[in-house]
C-alpha positions as CSV (number, residue, x, y, z in Angstrom):
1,X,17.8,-21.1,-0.3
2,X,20.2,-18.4,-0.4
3,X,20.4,-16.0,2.2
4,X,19.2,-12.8,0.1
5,X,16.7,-14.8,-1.4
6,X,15.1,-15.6,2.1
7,X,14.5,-12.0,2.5
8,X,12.1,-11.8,0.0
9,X,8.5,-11.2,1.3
10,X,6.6,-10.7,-1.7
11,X,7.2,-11.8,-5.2
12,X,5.2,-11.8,-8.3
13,X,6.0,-13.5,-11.2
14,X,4.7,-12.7,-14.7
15,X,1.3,-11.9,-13.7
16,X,-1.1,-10.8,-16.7
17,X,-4.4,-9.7,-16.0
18,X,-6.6,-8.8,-19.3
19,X,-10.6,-7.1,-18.2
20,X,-13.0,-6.6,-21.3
21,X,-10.3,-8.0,-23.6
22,X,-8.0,-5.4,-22.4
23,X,-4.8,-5.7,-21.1
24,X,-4.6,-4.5,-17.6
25,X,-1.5,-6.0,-16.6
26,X,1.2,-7.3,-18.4
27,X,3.8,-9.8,-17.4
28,X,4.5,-8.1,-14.3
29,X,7.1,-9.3,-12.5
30,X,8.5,-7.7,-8.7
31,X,9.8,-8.7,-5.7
32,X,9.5,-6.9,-2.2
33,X,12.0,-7.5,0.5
34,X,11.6,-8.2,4.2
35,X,11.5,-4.6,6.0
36,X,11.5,-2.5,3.0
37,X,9.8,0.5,2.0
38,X,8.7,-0.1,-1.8
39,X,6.3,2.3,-3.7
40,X,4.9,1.7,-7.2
41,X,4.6,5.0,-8.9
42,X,2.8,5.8,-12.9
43,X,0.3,8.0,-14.2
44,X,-3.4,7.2,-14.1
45,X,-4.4,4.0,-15.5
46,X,-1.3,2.2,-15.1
47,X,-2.4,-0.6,-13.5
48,X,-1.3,0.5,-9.6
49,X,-4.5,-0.2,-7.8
50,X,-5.1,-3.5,-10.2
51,X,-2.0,-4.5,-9.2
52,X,-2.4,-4.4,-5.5
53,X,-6.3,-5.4,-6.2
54,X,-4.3,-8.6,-7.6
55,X,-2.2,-9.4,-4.4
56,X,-5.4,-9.2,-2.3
57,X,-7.2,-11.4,-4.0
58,X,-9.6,-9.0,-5.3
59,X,-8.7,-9.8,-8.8
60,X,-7.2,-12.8,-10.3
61,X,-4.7,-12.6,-12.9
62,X,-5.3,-14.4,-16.3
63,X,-1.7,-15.7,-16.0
64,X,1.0,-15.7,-13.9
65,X,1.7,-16.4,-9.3
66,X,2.0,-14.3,-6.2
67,X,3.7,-15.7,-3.8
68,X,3.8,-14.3,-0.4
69,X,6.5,-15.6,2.0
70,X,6.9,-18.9,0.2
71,X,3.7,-19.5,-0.2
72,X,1.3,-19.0,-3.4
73,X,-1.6,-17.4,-2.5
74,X,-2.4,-16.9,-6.3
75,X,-5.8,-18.4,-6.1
76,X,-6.6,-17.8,-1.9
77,X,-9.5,-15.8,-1.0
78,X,-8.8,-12.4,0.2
79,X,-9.8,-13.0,3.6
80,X,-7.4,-16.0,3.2
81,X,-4.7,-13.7,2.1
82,X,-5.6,-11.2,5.4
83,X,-5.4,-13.8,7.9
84,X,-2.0,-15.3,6.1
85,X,-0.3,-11.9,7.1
86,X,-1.3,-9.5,4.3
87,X,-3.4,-6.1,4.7
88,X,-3.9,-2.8,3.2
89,X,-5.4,0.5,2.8
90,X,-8.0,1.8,-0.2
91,X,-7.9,5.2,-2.0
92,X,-11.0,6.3,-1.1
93,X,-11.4,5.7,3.3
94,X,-14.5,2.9,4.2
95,X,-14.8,3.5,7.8
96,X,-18.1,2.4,9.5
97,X,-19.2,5.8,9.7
98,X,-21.5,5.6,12.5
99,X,-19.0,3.4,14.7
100,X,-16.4,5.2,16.8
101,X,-12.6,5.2,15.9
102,X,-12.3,3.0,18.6
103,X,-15.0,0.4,17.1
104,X,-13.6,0.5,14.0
105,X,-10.0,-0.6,15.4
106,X,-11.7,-3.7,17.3
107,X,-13.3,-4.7,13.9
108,X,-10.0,-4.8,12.3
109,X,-8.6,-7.2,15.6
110,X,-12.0,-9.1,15.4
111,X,-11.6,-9.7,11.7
112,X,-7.9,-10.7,12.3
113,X,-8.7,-13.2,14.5
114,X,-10.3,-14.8,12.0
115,X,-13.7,-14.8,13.9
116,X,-13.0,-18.0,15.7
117,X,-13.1,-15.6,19.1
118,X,-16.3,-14.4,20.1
119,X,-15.8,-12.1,22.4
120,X,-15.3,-8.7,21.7
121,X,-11.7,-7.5,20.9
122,X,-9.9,-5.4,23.7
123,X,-10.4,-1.8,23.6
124,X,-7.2,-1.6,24.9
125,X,-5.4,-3.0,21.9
126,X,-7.7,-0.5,19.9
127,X,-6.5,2.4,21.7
128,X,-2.9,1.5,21.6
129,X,-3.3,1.4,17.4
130,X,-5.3,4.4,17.5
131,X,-2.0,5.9,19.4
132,X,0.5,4.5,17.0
133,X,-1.4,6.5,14.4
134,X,-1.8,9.7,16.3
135,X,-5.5,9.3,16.9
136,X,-5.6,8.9,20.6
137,X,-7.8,12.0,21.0
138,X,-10.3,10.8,18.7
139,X,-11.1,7.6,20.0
140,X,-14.8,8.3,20.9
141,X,-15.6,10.4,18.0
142,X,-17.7,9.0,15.1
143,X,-15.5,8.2,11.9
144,X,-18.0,10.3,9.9
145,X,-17.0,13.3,12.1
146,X,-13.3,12.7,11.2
147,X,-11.4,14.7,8.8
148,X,-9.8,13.1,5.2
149,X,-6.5,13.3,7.0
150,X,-8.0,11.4,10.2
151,X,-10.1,8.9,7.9
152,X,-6.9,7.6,6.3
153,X,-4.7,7.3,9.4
154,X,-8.1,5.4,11.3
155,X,-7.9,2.7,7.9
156,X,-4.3,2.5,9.0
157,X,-5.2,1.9,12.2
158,X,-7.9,-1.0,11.6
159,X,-5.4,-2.3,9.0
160,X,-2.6,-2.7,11.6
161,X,-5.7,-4.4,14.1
162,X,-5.3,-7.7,11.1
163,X,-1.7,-7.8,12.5
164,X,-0.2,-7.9,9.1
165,X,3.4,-8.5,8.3
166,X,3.1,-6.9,4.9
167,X,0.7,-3.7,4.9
168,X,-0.2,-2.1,1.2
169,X,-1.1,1.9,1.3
170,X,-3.1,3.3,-1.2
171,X,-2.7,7.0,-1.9
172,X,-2.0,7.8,1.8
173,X,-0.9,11.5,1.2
174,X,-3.9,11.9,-1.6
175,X,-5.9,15.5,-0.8
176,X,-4.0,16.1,2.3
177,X,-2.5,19.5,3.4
178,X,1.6,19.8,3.7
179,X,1.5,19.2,6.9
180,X,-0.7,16.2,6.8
181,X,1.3,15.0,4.6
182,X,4.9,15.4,6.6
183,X,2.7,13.2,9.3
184,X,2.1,10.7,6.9
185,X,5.6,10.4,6.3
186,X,6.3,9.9,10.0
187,X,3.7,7.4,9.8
188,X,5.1,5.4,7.2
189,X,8.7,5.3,8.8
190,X,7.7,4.2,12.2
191,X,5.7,1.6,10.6
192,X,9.3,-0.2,9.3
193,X,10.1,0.7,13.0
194,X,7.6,-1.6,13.9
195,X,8.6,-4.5,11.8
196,X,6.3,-3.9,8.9
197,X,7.0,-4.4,5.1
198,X,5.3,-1.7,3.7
199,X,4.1,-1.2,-0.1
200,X,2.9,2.0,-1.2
201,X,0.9,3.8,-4.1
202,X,1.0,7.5,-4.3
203,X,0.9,10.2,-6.8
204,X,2.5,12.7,-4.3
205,X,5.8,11.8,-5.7
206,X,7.7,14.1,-3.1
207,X,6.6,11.6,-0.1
208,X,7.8,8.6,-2.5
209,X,11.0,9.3,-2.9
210,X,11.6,10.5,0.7
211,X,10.3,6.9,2.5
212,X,11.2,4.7,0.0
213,X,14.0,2.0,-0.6
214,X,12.8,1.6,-4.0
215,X,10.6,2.4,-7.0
216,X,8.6,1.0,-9.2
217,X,7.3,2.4,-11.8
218,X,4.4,1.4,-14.1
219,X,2.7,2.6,-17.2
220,X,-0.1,1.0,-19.5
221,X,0.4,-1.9,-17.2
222,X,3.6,-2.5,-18.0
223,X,6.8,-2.3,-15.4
224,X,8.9,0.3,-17.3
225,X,11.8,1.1,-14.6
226,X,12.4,0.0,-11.3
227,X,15.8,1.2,-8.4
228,X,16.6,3.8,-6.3
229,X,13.9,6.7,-6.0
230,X,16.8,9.2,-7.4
231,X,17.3,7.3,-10.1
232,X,13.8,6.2,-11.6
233,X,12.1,10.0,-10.9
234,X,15.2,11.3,-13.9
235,X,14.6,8.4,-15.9
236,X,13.9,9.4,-19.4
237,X,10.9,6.9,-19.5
238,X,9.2,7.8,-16.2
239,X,9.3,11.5,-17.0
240,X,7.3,10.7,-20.2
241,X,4.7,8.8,-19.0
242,X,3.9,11.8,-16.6
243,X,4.6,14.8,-19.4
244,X,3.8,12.5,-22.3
245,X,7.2,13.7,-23.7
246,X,10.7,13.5,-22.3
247,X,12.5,16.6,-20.9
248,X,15.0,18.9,-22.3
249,X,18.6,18.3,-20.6
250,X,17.8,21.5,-18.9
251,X,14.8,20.2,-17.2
252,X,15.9,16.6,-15.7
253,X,16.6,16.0,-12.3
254,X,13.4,18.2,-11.2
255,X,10.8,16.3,-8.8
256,X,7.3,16.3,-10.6
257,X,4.1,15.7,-8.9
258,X,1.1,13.7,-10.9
């Protein structure tokens, strides 16, 4: 295996998925190297959160693989797909609402441990995660009491507890203030720090192109461009499937939000 080739971390390979005799998906193919920042961007209903549903497990596809370091994990289980080294984040925060930020960082070490340890996880790991996230403060608070902001950062938290090597964020920035939202780009680069691989959905195009190494763009489930985040935000293509028509010279080269 060549040398750039062993870099690759994630890779999918014409992956259909159809729901209700509706195409979903179609023929999508990616890779996602070792380290990298990669986000996939497109307007509603393009197939983002199917797509990452589809590298969980969550959803099989009607055709194509997903191979994750090698390996194909196009039929595992999702907890199959957790323990192998894979985690992520949902739009919409599930914290155990009544369990401290604290507690919900130990279920995320318990559940990484693949259960086969009974004994509680330590609260000391917990804390460390919860510090790595910039929720120290709140570690004996209930997750119901936290803010939108705090909710999201705690799922990255109890995400992280899994120890994954690849981590998938879903609409980190969504709803947050500017200033939330400059933290969650801190977040997001000290996460590479760390040695993650890190893919990303977010509308908040703005945070996109300033952590990313790459684009990719969907729409009607359909990979339409993919490169550099310079490149795909003034492609002709991209521009339309957010404004449903392409820009006037005059207008290209502007960073849109959707």
């Amino acid at each position: 295996m060549a040398a750039a080739e062993a870099q690759i971390t994630l890779a999918l390979e014409n992956v259909d998925v159809v729901m209700d005799s509706r195409p979903i998906l179609s023929s999508i193919s990616l890779t996602v190297e070792k380290r990298s920042i990669v986000s996939i961007i497109g307007p509603n209903g393009a197939g983002k959160t199917t797509l990452f549903n589809v590298i969980c497990g969550q959803v099989r596809p009607c055709a194509g693989r997903v191979i994750h370091e090698s390996r194909d994990i196009t039929r595992s289980q999702p907890h199959e797909i957790c323990h192998g080294g894979i985690s992520r984040t949902f739009q919409i925060p599930r914290p155990f609402p009544e369990m401290t930020a604290l507690e919900n960082v130990q279920a995320g070490l318990w559940f990484g441990k693949g259960c086969r340890d009974r004994r509680p996880p330590s609260a000391t790991a917990a804390a460390e995660l919860l510090e790595v996230v910039g929720l120290a403060h709140k570690e004996r608070a209930p997750a119901r009491e936290l803010t939108l902001s705090e909710q999201r950062r705690l799922e990255v938290a109890r995400a992280l507890g899994t120890r994954p090597r690849l981590l998938l964020l879903d609409e980190i920035a969504a709803g947050l203030s500017p200033g939330a939202i400059r933290h969650a780009v801190e977040l997001v680069l000290a996460l590479r720090e760390r040695g993650l691989t890190l893919l990303i959905i977010d509308h908040f195009l703005n945070l996109t192109a300033r952590v990313s190494d790459r684009l990719i763009a969907l729409d009607e489930g359909k990979l339409i461009v993919e490169g550099k985040p310079s490149d795909v935000l003034d492609s002709p293509s991209v521009i339309a499937s957010y404004l449903g028509e392409p820009l006037p010279e005059a207008g290209r080269g502007t960073t849109y939000g959707g």
